[in-house]
N, C-alpha and C positions, 0 to 999 in steps of 0.2 A: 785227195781232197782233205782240207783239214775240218775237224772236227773240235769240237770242248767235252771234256769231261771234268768230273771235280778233282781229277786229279793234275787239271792243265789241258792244252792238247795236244793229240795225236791223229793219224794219217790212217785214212778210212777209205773203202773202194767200193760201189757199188750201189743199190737200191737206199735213196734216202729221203728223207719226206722233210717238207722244208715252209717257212708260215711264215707269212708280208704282213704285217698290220696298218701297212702303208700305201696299199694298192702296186705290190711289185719294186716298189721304189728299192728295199732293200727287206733281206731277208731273215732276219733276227733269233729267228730258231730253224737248227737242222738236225737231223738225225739217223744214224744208219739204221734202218730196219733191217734188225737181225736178231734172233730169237739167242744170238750170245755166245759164249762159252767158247773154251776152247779150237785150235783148227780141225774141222775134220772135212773132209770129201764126200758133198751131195750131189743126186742127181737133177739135172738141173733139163730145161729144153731140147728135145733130139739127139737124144742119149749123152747130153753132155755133162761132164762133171764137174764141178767146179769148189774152191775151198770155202767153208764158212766159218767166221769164229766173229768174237768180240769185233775186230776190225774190217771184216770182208763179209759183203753180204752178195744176196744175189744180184746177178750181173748182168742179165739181157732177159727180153721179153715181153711181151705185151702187158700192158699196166691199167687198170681201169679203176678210179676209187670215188667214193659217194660217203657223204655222211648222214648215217641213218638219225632216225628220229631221238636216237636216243644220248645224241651224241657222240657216238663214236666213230671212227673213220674204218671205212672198210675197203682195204686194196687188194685187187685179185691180179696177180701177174697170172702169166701164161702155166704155171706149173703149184702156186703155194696162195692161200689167205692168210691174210694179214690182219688184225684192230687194234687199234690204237685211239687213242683219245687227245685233248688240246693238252692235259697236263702232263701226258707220256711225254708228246713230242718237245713240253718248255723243258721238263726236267732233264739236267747233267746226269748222262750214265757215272757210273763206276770206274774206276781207272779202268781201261781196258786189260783182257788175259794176255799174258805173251804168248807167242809157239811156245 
């Protein structure tokens, strides 16, 4: 899937959080949730491993998110917590790391 960051965009795979200000019609901010950096190899659902970096986040799972009172958004997959907030998800990452 493609993505924007401020340096253009690039090709993202995985767990991403994504806000309609239009009722669905169209989706104007997305973003991969992923805690960043470099590839490295986590453990992910039923002993499985999977890569994460800037571009890859996680990838399968059961997903449940609410936002608390205090505004922030809170996503529980099957294995990781997540929070995030409205400005997290409008703001352009960083160019993404390479391998």
């Amino acid at each position: 899937m493609t993505f924007q960051s401020k340096a253009g965009e690039f090709n993202g795979a995985g767990l991403f959080a994504a806000i309609s200000f239009d009722d669905g019609k169209t989706w104007s901010h997305k973003r991969l949730v992923t805690p960043g950096g470099p590839e490295r190899i986590v453990n992910g659902i039923d002993r499985n491993q999977f890569p994460l970096s800037d571009t890859r986040a996680e990838h399968n799972g059961y997903l449940a998110a609410i936002q608390s009172r205090d505004g922030r958004i809170q996503l529980i997959s099957s294995k990781n917590h997540y929070v995030f907030n409205l400005a997290w998800l409008k703001a352009l990452p960083e160019k993404p790391i390479s391998k």
